[in-house]
C-alpha positions in Angstrom: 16.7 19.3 -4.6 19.0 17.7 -2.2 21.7 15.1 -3.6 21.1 11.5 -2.8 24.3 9.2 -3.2 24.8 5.7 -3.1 27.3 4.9 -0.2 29.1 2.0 -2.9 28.3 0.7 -6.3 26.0 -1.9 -5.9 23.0 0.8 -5.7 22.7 0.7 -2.1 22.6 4.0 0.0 23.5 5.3 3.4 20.3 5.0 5.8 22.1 9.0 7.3 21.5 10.2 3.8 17.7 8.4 3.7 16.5 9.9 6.6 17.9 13.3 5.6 15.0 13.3 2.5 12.8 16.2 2.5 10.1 16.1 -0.1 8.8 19.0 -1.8 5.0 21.1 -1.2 2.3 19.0 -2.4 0.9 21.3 -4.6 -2.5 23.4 -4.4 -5.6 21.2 -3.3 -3.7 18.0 -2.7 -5.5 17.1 0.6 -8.9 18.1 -0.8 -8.5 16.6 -3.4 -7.9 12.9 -1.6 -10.5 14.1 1.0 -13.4 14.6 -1.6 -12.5 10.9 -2.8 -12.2 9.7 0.4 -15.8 10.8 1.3 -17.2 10.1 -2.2 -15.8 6.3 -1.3 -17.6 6.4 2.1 -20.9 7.4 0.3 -21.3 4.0 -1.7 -22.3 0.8 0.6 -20.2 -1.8 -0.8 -22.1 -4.6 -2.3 -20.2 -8.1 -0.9 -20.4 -11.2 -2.0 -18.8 -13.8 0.5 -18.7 -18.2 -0.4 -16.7 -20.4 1.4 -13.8 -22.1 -0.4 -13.3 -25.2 1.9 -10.2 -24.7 2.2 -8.4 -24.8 6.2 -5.4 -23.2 6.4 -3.7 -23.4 10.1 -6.4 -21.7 12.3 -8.1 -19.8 9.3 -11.2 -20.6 7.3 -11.0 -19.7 3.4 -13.3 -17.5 2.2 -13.7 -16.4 -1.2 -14.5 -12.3 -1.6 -15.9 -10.2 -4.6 -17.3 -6.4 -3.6 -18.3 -3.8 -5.7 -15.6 -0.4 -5.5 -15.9 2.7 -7.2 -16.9 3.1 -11.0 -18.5 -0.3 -10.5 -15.7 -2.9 -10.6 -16.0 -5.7 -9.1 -12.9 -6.5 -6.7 -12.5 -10.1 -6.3 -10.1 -11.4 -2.9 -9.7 -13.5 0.2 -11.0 -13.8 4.3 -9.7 -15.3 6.5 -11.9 -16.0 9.6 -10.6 -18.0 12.9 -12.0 -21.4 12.8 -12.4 -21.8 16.4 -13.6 -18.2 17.8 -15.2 -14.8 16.4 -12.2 -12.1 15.7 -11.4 -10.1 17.9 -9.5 -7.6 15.7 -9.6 -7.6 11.2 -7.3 -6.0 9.2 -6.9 -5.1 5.1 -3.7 -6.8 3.1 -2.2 -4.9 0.5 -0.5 -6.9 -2.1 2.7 -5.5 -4.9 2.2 -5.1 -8.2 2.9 -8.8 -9.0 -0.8 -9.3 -7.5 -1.3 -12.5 -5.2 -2.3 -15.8 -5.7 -3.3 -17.0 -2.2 -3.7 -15.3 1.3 -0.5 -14.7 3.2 -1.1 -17.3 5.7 2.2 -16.5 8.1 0.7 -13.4 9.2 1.2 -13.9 12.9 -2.9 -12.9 13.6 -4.5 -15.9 14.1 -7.7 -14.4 15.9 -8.5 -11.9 12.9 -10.6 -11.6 10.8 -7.6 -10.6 7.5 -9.2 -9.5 4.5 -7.2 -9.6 0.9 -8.4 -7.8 -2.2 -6.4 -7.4 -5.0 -6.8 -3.9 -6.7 -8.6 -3.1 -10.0 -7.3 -4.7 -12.6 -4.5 -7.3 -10.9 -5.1 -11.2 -9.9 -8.9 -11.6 -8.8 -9.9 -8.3 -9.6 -9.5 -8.6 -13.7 -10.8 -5.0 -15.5 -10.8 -4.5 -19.1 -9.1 -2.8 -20.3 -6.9 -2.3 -17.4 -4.1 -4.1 -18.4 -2.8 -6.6 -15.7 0.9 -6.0 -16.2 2.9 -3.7 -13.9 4.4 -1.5 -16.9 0.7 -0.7 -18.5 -1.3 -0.9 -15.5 0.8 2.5 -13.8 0.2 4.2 -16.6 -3.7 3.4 -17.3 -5.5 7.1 -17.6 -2.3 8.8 -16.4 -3.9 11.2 -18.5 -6.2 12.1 -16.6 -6.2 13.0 -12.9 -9.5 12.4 -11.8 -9.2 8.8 -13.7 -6.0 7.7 -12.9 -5.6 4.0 -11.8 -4.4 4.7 -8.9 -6.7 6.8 -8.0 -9.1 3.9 -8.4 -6.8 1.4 -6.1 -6.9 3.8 -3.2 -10.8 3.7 -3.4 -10.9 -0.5 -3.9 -8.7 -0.3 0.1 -11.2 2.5 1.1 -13.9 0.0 -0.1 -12.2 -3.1 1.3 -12.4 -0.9 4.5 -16.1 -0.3 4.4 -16.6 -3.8 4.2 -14.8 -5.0 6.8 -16.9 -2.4 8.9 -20.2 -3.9 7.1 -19.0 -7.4 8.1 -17.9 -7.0 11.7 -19.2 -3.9 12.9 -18.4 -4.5 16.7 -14.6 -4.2 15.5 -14.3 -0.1 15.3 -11.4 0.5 16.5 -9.6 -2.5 15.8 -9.1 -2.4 12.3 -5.2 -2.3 10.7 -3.6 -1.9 7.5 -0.5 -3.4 5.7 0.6 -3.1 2.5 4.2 -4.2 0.7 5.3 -2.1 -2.2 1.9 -1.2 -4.6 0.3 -2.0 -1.8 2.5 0.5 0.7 2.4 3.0 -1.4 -1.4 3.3 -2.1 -1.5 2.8 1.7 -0.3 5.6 2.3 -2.2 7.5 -0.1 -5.5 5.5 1.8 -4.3 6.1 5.2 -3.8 9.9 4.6 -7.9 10.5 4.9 -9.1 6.9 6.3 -10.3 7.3 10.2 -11.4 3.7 10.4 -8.4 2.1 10.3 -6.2 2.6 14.2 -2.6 1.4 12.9 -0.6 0.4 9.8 2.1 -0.9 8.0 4.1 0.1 4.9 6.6 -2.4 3.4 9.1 -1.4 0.7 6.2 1.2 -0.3 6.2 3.1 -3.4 4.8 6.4 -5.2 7.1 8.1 -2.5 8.6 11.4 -4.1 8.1 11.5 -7.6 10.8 14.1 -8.4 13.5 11.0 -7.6 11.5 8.5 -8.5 11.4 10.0 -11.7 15.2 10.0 -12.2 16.7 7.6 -10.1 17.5 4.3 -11.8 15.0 1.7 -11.0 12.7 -1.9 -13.0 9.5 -2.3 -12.8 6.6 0.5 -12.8 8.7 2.9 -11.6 11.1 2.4 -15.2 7.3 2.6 -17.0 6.8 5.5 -15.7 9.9 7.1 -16.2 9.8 6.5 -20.0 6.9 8.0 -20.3 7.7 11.1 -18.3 10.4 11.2 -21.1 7.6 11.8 -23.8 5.1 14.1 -21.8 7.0 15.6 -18.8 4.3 18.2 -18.3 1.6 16.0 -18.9 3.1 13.0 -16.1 3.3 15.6 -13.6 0.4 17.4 -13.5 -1.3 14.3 -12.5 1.8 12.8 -10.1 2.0 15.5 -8.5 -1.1 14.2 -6.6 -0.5 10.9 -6.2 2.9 11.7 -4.2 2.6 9.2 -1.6 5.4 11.6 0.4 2.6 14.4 0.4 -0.1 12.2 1.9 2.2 10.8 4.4 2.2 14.2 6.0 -1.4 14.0 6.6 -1.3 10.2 8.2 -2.5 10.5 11.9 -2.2 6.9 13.1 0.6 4.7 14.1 2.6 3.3 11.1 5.3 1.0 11.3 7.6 0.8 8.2 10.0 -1.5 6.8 12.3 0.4 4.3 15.5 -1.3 2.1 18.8 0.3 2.1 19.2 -0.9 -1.6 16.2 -2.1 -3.4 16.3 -2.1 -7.6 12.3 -1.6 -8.1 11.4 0.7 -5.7 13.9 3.2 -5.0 15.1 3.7 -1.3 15.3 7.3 -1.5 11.2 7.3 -2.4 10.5 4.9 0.5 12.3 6.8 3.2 10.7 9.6 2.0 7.6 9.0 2.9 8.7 7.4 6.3 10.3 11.2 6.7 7.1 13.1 5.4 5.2 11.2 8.2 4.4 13.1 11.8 7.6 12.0 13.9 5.2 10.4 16.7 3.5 8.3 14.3 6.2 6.5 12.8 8.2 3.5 13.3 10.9 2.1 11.9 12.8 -1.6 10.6 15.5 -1.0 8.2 15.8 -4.0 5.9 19.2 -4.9 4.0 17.4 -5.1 0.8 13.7 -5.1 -0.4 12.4 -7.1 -3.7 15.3 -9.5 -3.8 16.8 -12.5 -1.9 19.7 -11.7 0.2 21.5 -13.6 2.9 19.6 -11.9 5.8 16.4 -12.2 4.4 15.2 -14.9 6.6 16.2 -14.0 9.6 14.8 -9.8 8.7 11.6 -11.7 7.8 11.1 -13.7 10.8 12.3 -10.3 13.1 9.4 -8.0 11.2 6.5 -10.7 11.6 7.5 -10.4 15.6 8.0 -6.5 15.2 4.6 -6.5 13.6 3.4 -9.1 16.1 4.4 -6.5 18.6 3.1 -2.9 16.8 -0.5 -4.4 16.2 -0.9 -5.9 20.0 -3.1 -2.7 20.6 -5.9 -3.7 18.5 -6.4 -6.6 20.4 
């Protein structure tokens, strides 16, 4: 295992030393394992409900969303649909695992279709008993492979996916993908095996090499996580192991543009650049950001230079 430092003591860590990551094998059957999911996903025909809120938001019309994923749950979420012409391109929003409470209406994509589910279990998409908070939802059925949440929140953006294509099916071709930290790193895991989808995003992402993420100090799910690898080593890996979002990245073959945080106290950098490394060299794109999951000085004016970056990386699905 190579040593990652910090570069001072505030946790944050030299981007030379991020991009130097090299992630282990994934181990035997990763990709088909996530390929047998992936096409077990594309077999069910999601069942969509669609109401409109009333709600106008800039050039968007507010749609309330509920779809039926895997294991029948019900997946409850947002679209947003131009007011004033048909889209001419859609994408899938990710959220983190503080879930979302409205749309993220700055996206700079006013003639798309945007579609916003929030996983099994979190915000509109309640699931008893899934537990809603961060620290018990990453360990629900961590068990079990073939059970494991997460496995279920790739299939719910596999399924958001398929409806987007049952919605607008004159937009193959023109669908994209962005996801900030749960959402990044389940991304990943999606994007590894999804062919529908031409570009994506990964912000702060997480589930990125579970050997450091597993002993590097970090809050949040990661710290759940950690505690319980304490208890049951053998019995956390042999399910994270497949759910290395590092591994999948290998297998990404679109476009992905990625915003990674030199110092970031929930998801840990050395996991995010590591799955920015694990991706195909030609398919990747990078911002480097300060700090992720935090307020910083330069946060405004990072923000405002990644909605233009992203502005920029999605022009092609116009």
């Amino acid at each position: 295992m190579s040593e990652v430092r910090c570069s001072n003591p505030h946790n944050r860590f030299s981007q030379e030393a991020l991009l130097g990551i090299k992630t282990p094998d994934a181990p035997a059957g990763f990709q088909s394992y996530w390929q047998q999911a992936y096409q077990n996903a594309l077999f069910k025909k999601p069942t969509m409900s669609l109401k409109d809120s009333g709600r106008r938001v800039k050039n968007w019309k507010v749609m309330d969303v509920q779809y039926e994923s895997t294991d029948q749950v019900m997946i409850g979420g947002w679209l947003l649909l131009p007011i004033d012409r048909p889209p001419v391109r859609g994408f899938v929003v990710g959220h983190g695992y503080g879930g979302r409470e409205d749309p993220d209406f700055h996206l700079p994509f006013a003639d798309a279709a945007i579609l916003f589910p929030c996983v099994r279990g979190i915000s509109r998409s309640p699931a008893p008993p899934i537990s809603p908070e961060p620290r018990w939802h990453v360990l629900h059925d961590i068990d079990k492979k073939d059970r494991y949440i997460i496995k279920g929140c790739v299939e719910d953006i596999w399924l958001a996916v398929s409806c987007m294509e049952q919605l607008f099916p004159y937009l193959v071709g023109k669908l994209g993908y962005l996801g900030i930290s749960l959402g990044g790193g389940i991304g990943a895991l999606a994007m590894a095996c999804e062919k529908r989808v031409s570009r994506a995003h990964f912000n702060v992402p997480t589930f990125g090499d579970h050997r450091l993420r597993l002993r590097l100090p970090t809050e949040g799910s990661g710290k759940s996580v950690q505690t319980f690898f304490k208890s049951h080593p053998r019995l956390a890996l042999k399910t994270l192991r497949y759910f290395d979002a590092a591994n999948a990245a290998h297998w990404i073959d679109m476009p992905v543009h990625y915003a990674l945080a030199l110092k970031d106290h929930v998801v840990t950098p050395p996991g995010q650049f590591a799955i920015y490394n694990a991706t195909p060299k030609n398919r990747r794109h990078l911002m480097v950001l300060k700090e992720g999951h935090s307020n910083y000085p330069e946060k405004a004016r990072q923000d405002q230079a990644l909605l233009s970056e992203l502005a920029a990386f999605f022009e092609d699905l116009r």
